[in-house]
ZAMIKE-903665 format. One record per residue (C-alpha): residue number from 1; x, y, z. Coordinates in Angstrom, 3 decimals. Layout:
// ZAMIKE-903665
{segu=NUM, u=X, v=Y, w=Z}
...
// end
This chain:
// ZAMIKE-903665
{segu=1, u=-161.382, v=-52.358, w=88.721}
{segu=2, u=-164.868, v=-51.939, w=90.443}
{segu=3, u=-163.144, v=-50.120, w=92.847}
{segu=4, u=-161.969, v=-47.375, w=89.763}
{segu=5, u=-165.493, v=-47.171, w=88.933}
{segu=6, u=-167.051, v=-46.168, w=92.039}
{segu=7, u=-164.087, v=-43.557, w=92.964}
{segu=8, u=-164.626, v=-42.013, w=89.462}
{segu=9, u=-168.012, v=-40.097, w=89.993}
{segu=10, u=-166.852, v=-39.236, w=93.265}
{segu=11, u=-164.032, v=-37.549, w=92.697}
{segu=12, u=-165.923, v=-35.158, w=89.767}
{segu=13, u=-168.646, v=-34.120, w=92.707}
{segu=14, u=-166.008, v=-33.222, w=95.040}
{segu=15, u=-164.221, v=-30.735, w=92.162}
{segu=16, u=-167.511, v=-29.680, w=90.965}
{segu=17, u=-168.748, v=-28.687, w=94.964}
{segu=18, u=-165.052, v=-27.217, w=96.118}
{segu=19, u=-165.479, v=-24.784, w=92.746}
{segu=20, u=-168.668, v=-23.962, w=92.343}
{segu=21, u=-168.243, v=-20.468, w=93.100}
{segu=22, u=-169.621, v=-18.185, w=90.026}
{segu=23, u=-168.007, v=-14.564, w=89.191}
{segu=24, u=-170.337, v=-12.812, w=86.161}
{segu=25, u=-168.675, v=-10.091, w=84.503}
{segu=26, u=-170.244, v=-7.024, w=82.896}
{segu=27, u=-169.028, v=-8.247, w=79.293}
{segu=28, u=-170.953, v=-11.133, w=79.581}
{segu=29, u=-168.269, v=-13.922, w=80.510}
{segu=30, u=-168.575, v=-16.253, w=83.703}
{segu=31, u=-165.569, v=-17.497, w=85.373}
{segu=32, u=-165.526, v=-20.664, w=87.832}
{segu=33, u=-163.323, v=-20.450, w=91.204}
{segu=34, u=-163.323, v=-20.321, w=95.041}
{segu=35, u=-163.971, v=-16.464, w=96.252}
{segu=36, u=-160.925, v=-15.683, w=98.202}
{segu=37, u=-162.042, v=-12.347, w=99.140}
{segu=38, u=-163.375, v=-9.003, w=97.737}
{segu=39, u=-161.988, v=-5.959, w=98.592}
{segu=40, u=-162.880, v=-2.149, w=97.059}
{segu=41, u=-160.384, v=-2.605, w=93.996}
{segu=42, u=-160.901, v=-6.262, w=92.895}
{segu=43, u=-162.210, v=-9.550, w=93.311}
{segu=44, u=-159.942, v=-12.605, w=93.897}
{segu=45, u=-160.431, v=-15.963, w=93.416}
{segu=46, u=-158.625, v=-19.247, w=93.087}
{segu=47, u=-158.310, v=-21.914, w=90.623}
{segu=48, u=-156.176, v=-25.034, w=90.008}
{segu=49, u=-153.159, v=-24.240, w=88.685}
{segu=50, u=-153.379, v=-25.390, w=84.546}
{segu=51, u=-157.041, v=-24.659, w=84.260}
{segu=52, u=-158.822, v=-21.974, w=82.103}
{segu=53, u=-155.760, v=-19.617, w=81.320}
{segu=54, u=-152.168, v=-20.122, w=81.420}
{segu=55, u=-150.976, v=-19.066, w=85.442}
{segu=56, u=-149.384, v=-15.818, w=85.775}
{segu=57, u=-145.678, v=-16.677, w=86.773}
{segu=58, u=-143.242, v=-14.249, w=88.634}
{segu=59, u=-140.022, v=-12.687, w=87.407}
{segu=60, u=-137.900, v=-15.288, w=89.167}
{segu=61, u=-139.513, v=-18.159, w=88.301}
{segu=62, u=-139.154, v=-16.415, w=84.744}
{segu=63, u=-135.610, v=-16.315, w=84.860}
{segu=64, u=-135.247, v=-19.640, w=86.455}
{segu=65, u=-136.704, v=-21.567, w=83.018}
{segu=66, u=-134.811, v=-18.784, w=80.823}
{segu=67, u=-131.614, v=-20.173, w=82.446}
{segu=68, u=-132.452, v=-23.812, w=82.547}
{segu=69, u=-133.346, v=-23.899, w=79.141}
{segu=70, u=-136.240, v=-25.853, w=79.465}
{segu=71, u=-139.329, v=-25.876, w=82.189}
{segu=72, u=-139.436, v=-28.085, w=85.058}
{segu=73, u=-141.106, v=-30.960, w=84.499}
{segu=74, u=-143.819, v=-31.913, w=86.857}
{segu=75, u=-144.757, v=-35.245, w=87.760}
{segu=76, u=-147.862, v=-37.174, w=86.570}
{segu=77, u=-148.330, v=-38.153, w=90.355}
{segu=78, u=-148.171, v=-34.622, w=91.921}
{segu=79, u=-150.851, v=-32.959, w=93.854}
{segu=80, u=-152.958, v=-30.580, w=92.232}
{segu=81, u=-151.677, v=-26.862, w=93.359}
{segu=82, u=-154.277, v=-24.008, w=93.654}
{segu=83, u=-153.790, v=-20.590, w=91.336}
{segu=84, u=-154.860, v=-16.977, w=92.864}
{segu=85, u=-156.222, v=-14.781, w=90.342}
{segu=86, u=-157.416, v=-11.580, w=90.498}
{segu=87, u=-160.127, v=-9.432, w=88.644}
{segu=88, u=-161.049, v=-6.117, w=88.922}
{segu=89, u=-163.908, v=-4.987, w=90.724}
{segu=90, u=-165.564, v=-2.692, w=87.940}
{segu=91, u=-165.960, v=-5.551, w=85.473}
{segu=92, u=-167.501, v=-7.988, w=87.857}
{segu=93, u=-171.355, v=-7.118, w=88.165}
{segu=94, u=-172.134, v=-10.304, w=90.578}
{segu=95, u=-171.171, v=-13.344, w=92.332}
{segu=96, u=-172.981, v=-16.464, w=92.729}
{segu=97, u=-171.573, v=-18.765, w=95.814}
{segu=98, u=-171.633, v=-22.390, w=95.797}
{segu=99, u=-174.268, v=-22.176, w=98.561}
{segu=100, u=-176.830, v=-20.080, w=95.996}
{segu=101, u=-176.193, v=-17.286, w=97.866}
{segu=102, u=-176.441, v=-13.954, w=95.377}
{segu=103, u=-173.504, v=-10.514, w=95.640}
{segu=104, u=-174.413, v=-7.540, w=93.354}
{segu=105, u=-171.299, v=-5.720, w=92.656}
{segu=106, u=-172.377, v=-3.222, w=89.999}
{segu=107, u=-172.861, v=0.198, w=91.213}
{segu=108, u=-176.494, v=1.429, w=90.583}
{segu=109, u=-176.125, v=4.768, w=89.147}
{segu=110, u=-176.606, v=7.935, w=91.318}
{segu=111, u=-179.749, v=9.299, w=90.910}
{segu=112, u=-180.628, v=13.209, w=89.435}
{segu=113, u=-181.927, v=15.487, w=91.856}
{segu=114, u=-184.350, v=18.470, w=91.022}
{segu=115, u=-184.720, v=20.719, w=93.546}
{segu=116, u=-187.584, v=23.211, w=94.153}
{segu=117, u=-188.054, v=26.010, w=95.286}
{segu=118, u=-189.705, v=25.097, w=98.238}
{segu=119, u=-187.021, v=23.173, w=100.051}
{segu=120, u=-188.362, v=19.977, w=98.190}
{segu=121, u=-185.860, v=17.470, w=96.409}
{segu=122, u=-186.781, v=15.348, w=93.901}
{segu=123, u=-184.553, v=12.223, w=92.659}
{segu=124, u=-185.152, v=10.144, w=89.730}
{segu=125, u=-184.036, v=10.864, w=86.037}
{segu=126, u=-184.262, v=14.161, w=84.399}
{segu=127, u=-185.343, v=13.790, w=80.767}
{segu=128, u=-185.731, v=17.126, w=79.693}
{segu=129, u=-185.408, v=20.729, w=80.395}
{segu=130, u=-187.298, v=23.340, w=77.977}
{segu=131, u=-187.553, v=27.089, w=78.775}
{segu=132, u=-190.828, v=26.371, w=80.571}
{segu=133, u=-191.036, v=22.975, w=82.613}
{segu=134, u=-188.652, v=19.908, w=83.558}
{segu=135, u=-189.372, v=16.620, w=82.186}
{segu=136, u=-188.775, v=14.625, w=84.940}
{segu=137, u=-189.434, v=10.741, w=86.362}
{segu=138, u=-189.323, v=9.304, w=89.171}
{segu=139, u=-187.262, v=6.251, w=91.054}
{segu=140, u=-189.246, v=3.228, w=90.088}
{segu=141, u=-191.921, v=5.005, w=88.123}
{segu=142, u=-192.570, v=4.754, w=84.510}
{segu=143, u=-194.428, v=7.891, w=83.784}
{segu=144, u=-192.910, v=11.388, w=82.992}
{segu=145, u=-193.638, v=14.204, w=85.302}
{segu=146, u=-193.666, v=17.422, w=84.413}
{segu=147, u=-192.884, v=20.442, w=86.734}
{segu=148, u=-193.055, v=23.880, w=86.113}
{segu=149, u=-189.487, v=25.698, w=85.718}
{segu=150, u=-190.830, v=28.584, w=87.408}
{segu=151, u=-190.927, v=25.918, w=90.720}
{segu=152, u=-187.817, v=24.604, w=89.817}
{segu=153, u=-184.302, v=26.153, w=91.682}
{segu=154, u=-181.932, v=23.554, w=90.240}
{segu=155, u=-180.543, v=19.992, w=88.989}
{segu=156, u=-177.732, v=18.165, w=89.778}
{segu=157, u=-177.317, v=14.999, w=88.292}
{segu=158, u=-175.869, v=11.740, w=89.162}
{segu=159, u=-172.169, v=12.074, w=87.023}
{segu=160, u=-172.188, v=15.776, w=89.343}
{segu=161, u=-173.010, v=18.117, w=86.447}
{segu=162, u=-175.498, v=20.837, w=87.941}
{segu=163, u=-177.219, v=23.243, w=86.180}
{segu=164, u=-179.101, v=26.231, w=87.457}
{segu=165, u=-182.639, v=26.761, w=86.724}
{segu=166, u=-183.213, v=30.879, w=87.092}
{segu=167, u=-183.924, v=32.686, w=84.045}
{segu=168, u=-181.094, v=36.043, w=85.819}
{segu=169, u=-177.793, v=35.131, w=85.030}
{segu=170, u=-175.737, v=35.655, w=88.153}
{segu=171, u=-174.161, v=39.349, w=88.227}
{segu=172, u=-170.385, v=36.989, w=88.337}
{segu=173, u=-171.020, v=35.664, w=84.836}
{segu=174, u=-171.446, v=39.148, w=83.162}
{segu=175, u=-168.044, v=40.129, w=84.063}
{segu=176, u=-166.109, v=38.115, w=80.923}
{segu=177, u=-162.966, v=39.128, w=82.934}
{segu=178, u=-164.056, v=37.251, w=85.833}
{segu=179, u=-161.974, v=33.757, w=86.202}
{segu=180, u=-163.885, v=32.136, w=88.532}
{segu=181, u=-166.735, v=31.505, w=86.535}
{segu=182, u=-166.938, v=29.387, w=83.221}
{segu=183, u=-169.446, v=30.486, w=80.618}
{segu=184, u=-170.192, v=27.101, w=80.227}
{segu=185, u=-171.456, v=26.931, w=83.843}
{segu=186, u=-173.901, v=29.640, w=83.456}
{segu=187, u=-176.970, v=29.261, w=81.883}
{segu=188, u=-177.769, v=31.552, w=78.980}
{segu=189, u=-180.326, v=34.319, w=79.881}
{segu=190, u=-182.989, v=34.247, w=77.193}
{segu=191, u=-183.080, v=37.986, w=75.226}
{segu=192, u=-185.790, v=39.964, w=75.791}
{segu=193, u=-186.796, v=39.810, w=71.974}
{segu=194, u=-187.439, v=36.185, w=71.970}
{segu=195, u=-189.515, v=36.116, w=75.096}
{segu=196, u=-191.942, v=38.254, w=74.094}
{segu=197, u=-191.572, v=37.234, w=70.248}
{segu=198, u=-193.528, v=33.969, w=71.039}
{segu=199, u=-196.683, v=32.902, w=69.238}
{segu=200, u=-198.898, v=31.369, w=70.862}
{segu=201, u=-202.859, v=29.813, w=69.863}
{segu=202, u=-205.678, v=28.658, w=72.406}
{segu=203, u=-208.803, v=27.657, w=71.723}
{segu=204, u=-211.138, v=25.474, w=74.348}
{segu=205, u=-214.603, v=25.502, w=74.908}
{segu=206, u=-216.817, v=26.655, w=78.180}
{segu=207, u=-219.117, v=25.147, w=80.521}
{segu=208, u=-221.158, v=27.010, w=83.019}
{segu=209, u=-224.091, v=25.853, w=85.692}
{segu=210, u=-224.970, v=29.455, w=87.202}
{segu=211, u=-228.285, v=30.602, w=89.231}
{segu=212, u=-229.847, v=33.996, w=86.927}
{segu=213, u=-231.732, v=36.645, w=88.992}
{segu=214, u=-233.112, v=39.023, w=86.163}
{segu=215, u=-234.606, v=42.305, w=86.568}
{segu=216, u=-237.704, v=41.457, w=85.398}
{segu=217, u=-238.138, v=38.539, w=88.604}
{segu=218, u=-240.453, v=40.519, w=90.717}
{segu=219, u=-243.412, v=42.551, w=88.684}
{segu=220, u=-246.345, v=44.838, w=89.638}
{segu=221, u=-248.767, v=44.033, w=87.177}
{segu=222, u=-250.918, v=46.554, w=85.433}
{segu=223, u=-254.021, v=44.691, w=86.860}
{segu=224, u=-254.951, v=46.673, w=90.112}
{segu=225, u=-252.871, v=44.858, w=93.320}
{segu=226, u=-251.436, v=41.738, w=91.637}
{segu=227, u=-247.479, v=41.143, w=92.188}
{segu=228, u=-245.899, v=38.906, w=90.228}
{segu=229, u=-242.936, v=36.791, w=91.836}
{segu=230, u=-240.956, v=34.640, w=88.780}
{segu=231, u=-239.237, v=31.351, w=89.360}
{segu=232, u=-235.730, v=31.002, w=87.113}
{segu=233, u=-234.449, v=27.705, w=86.358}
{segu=234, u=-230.667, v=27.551, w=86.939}
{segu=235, u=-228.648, v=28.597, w=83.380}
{segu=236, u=-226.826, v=26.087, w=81.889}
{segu=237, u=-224.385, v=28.266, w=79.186}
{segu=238, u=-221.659, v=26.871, w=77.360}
{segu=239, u=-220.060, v=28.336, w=74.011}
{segu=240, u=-215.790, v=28.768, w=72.720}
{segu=241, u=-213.228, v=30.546, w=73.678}
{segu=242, u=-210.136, v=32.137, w=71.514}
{segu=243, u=-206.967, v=33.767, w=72.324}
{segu=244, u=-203.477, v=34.957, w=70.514}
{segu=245, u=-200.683, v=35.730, w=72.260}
{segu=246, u=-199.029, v=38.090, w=69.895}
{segu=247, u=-195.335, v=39.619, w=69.681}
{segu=248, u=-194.110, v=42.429, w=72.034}
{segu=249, u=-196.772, v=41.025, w=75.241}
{segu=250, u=-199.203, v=41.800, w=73.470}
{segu=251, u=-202.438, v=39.113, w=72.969}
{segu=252, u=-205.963, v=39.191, w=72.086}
{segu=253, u=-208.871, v=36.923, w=73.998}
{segu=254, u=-212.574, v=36.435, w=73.015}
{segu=255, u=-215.073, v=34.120, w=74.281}
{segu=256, u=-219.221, v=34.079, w=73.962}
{segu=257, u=-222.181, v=32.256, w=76.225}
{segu=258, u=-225.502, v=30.824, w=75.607}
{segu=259, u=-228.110, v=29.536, w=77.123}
{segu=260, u=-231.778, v=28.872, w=77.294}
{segu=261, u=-233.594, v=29.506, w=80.204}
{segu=262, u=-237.140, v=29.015, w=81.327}
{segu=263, u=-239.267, v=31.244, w=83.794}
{segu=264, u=-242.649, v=30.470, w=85.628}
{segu=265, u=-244.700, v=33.355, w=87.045}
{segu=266, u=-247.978, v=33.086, w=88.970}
{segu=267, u=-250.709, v=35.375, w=90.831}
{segu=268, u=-254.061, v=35.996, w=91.592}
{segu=269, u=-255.990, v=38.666, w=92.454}
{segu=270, u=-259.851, v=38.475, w=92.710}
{segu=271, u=-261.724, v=36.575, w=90.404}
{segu=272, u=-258.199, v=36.963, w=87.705}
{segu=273, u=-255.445, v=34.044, w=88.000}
{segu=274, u=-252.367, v=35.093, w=85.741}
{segu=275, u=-249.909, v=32.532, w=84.907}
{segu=276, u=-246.979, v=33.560, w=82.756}
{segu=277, u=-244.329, v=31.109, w=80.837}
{segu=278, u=-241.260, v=33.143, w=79.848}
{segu=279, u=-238.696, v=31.360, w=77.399}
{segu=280, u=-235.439, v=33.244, w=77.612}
{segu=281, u=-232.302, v=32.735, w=74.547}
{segu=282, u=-229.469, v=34.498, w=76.386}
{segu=283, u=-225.963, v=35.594, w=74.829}
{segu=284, u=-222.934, v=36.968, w=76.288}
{segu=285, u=-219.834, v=37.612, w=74.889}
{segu=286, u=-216.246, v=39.642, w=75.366}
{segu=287, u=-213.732, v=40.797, w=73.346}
{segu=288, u=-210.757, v=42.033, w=74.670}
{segu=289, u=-206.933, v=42.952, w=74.250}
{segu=290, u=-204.494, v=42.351, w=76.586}
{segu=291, u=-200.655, v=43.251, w=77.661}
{segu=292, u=-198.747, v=41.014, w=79.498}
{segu=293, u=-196.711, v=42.513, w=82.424}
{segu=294, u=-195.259, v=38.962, w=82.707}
{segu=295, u=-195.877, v=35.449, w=82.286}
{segu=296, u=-198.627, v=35.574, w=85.348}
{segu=297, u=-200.249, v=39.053, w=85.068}
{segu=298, u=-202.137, v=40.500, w=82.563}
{segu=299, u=-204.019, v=44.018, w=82.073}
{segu=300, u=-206.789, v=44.214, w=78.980}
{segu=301, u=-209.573, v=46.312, w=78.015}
{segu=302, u=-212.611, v=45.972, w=75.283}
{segu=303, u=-216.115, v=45.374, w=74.677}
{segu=304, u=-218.825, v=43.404, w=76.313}
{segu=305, u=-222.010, v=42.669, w=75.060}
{segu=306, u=-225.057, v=40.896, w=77.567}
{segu=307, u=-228.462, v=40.401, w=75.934}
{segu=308, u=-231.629, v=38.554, w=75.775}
{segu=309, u=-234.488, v=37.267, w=74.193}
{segu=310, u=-237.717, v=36.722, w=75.569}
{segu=311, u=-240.976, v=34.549, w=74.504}
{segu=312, u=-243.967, v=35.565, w=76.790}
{segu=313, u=-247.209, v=32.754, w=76.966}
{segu=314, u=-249.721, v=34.853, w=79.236}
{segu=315, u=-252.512, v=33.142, w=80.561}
{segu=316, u=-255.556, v=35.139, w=82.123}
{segu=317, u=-257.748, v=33.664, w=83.549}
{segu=318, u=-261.321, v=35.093, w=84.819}
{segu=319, u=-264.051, v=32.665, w=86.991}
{segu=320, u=-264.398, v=29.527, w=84.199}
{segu=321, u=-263.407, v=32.254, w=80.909}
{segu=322, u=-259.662, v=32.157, w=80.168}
{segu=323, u=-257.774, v=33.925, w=77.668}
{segu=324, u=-254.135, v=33.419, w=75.725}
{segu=325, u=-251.602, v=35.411, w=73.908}
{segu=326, u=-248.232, v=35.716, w=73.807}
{segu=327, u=-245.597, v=38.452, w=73.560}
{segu=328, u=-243.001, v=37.305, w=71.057}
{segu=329, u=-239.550, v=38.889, w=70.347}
{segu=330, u=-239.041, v=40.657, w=73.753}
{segu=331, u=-235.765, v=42.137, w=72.922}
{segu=332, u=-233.000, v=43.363, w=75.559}
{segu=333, u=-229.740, v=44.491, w=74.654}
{segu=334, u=-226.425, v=46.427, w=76.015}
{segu=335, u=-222.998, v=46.691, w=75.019}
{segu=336, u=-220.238, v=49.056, w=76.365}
{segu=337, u=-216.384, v=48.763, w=77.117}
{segu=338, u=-214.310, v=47.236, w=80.061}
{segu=339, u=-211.475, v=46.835, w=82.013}
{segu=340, u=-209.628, v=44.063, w=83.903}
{segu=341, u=-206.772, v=42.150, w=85.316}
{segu=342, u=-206.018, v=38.487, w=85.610}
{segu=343, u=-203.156, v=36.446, w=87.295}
{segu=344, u=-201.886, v=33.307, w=87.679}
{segu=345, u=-199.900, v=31.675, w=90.567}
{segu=346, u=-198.343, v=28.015, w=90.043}
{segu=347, u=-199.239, v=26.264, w=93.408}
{segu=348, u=-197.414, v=22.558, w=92.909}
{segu=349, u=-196.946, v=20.281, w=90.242}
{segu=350, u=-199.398, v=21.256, w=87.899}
{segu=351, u=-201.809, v=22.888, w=89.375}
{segu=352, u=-202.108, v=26.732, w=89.453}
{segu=353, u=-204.342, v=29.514, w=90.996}
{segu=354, u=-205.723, v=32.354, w=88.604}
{segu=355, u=-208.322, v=34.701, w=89.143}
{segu=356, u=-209.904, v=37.717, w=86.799}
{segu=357, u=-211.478, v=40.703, w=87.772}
{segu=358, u=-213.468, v=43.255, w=85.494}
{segu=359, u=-215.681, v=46.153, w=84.748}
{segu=360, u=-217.490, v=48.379, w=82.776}
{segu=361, u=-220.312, v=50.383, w=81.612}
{segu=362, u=-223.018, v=48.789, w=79.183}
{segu=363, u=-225.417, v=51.240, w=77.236}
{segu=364, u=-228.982, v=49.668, w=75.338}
{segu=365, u=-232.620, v=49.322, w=75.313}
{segu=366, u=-235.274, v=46.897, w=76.236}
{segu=367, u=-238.242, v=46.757, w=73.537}
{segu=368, u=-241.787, v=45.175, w=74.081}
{segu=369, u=-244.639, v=46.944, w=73.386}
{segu=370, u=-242.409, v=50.114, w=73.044}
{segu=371, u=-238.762, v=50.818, w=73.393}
{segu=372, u=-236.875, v=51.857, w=76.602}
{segu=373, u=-233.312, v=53.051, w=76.952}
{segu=374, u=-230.931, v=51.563, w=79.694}
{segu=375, u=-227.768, v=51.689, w=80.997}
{segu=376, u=-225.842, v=49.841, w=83.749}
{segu=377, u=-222.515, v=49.204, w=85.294}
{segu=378, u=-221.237, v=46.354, w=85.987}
{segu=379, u=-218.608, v=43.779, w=87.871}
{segu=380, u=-217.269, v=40.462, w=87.015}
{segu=381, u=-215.020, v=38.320, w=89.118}
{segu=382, u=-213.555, v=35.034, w=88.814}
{segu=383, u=-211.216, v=32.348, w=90.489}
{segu=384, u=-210.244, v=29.157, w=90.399}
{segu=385, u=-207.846, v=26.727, w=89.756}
{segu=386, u=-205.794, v=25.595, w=85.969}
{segu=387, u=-204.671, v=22.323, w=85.521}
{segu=388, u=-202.153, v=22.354, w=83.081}
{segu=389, u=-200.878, v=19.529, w=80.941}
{segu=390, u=-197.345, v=20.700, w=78.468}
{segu=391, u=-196.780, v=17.894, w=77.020}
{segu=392, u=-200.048, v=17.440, w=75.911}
{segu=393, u=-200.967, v=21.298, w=75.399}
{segu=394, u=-204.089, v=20.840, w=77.186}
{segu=395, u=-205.420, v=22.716, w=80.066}
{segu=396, u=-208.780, v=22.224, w=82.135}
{segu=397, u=-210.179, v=25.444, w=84.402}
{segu=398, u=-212.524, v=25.262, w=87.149}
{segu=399, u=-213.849, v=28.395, w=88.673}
{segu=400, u=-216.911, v=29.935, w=90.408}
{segu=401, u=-217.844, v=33.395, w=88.851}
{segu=402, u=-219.673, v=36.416, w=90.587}
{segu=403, u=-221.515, v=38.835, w=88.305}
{segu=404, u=-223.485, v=41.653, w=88.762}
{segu=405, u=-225.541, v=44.408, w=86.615}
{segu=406, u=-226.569, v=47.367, w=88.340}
{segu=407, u=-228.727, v=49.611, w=86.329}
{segu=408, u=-228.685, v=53.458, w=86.086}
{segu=409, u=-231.527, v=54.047, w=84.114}
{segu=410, u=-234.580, v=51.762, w=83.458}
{segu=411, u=-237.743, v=53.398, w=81.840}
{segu=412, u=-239.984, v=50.162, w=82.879}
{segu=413, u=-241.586, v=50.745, w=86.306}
{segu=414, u=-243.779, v=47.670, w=86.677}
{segu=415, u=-240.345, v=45.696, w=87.153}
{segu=416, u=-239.051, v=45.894, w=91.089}
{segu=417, u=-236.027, v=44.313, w=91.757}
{segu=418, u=-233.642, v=46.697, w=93.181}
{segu=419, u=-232.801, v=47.589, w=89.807}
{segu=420, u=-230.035, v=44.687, w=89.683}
{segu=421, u=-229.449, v=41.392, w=87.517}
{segu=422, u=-227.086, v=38.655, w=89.569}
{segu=423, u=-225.528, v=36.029, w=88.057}
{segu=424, u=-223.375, v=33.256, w=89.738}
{segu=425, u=-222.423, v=29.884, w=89.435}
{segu=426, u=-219.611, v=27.443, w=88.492}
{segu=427, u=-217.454, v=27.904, w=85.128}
{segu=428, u=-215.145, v=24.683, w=83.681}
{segu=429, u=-213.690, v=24.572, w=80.574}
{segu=430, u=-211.012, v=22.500, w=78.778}
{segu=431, u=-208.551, v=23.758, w=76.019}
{segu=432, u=-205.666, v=23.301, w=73.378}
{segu=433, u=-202.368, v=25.292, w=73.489}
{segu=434, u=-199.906, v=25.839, w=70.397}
// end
């Protein structure tokens, strides 16, 4: 009896230990056995013959209890026999041995791969293709990336679809009698209609930091040998900027500046001691219209307008006697028409190069104590970089901007500065696309 008892337990820890092997399958089922082996079709295992399901028999054992009548009957005191069973190898997804050591059987999917034009392949998960970028995320990371289409060459993904990225159709695929190539295979050229049909809306603002060397910074003043040398303070502008993009290439841009800028003058001569405080309100703006040779060059032409207006605080000063009065509503304004180009170049992800060049004539007067006619010519460059957001439809711009005035006729003679204004500085601005 005692003896019973003790012989009991120990028997259930031996069966539990000799099948404690663990096969999870991907419907979520768990079967107990002993891993026999695993091979590239199926998994096979054994069991004690009796347990779980009934035991797969042969065709001659089949016949032999078909002709008997009835099944053998097996003793109560025979040994236990052992049962191999098989599973395939597609429906297991992992083993766990009796030991606690851990086989992964399931297949990881392949990965998509995007590749660039630059000999650079991407792998990850392709989300989305539009007619202008690839959604796209990487092994292991969480957030989307988005890559220009223009970069992009092609994608093949992980079942072994692949799909060309060019906007030309292959010359093979306009031949309907060719066999060789499916339609299906062949990406759809967009029509010309459509591309250029597109509406689009931008609207951002502008930030500039830019040094101002007027034409007024150096002055002989009436008084008999006294030069005048003014110190600027830097221009801070900022203001909007607009722009359509209209059917048939066609699109329309605007943007205007202002700023408020201080000036300092000093001299003395003699027993005099001048000191002059100039507050400047300065506007610029463009209008323009532009044609799109493609989606990265542009030619336009239209109107600029560059102006000022001055407060003068003149202090004269003579021995201990001093004197005030100031010049208000010193008025200087020109306007004429211009021409230009800008580009853009996509670099890597995305992040682009663009640059703008312009020029023009600008016709106007200055007016203090009487009125003087001007006119000037003029240059404007630009570059920089785009940062460019789709998914968002925002865009920042960073560049550095040259600009220079040159004037061919200026009626004021006490100002001597080569005849010139120069402007330059650092532009950024930020904007929404639709």
């Amino acid at each position: 009896m005692n003896r019973g008892l003790f012989l009991f337990p120990a028997i259930i820890l031996c069966d539990l230990i000799a099948w404690a092997d663990e096969i999870y399958l991907t419907d979520g089922s768990m079967v107990r056995g002993k891993i026999v082996r695993i091979t590239d079709t199926e998994v096979r295992y054994s069991v004690t013959a009796g347990e779980g399901k009934a035991p797969v028999l042969s065709e001659t054992e089949n016949k032999k209890n078909e002709g008997e009548g009835e099944p053998e009957t097996v003793p109560e005191n025979a040994p236990e026999t052992e049962e191999e069973r098989a599973v395939s190898r597609e429906m297991v997804e992992k083993v766990i041995y009796d030991g606690g050591a851990v086989l992964t059987l399931k297949k990881e999917a392949a990965p998509d791969r995007l590749f660039l034009y630059d000999g650079h392949i991407m792998e990850g998960k392709v989300a989305r293709i539009t007619d202008r970028y690839v959604a796209f995320q990487y092994r292991g990371s969480e957030p989307l990336q988005i890559i220009s289409r223009d970069l992009s060459d092609k994608v093949m993904f992980g079942d072994g679809r692949e799909i060309s990225l060019k906007v030309e159709r292959p010359q093979a695929a306009q031949d309907p009698k060719n066999p060789a190539v499916e339609k299906k295979d062949v990406p759809e050229a967009p029509k010309k209609e459509e591309e250029k049909g597109r509406f689009s809306f931008t609207i951002g603002v502008i930030g500039a930091y830019e040094i101002w060397k007027p034409v007024w910074q150096k002055i002989i003043n009436p008084f008999p040998y006294l030069f005048m040398d003014f110190s600027v303070d830097p221009a801070v502008r900022y203001g909007p900027e607009i722009s359509f993009r209209l059917p048939d290439g066609f699109g329309v841009s605007g943007r205007f500046l202002y700023s408020r800028v201080r000036a300092k003058g000093y001299a003395n001569t003699g027993p005099y001691m001048i000191m002059n405080d100039v507050r400047n309100e300065f506007f610029e703006s463009e209008l323009s219209v532009k044609y799109f040779l493609s989606d990265k060059i542009a030619v336009y032409g239209g109107l600029k307008y560059f102006g000022y207006l001055q407060r003068w605080a003149v202090t004269v000063s003579y021995l201990y006697l001093s004197s005030f009065r100031t010049y208000d509503h010193f008025h200087y304004h020109n306007a004429g028409p211009r021409v230009g180009t800008e580009f853009i170049v996509p670099v890597f992800w995305r992040l682009s190069l663009r640059g703008d060049l312009s020029g023009g004539l600008l016709f106007g007067y200055q007016r203090l104590d009487s009125t003087y006619k001007t006119s000037a010519y003029f240059f404007d460059l630009r570059g920089g970089v785009l940062l460019h957001f789709p998914s968002a439809h925002i865009a920042f711009t960073a560049d550095y901007r040259w600009h220079l005035l040159k004037f061919l006729q200026f009626d004021n003679s006490q100002f001597h500065s080569g005849g010139r204004e120069l402007m330059y500085g650092a532009q950024f601005g930020v904007r929404y696309e639709y």
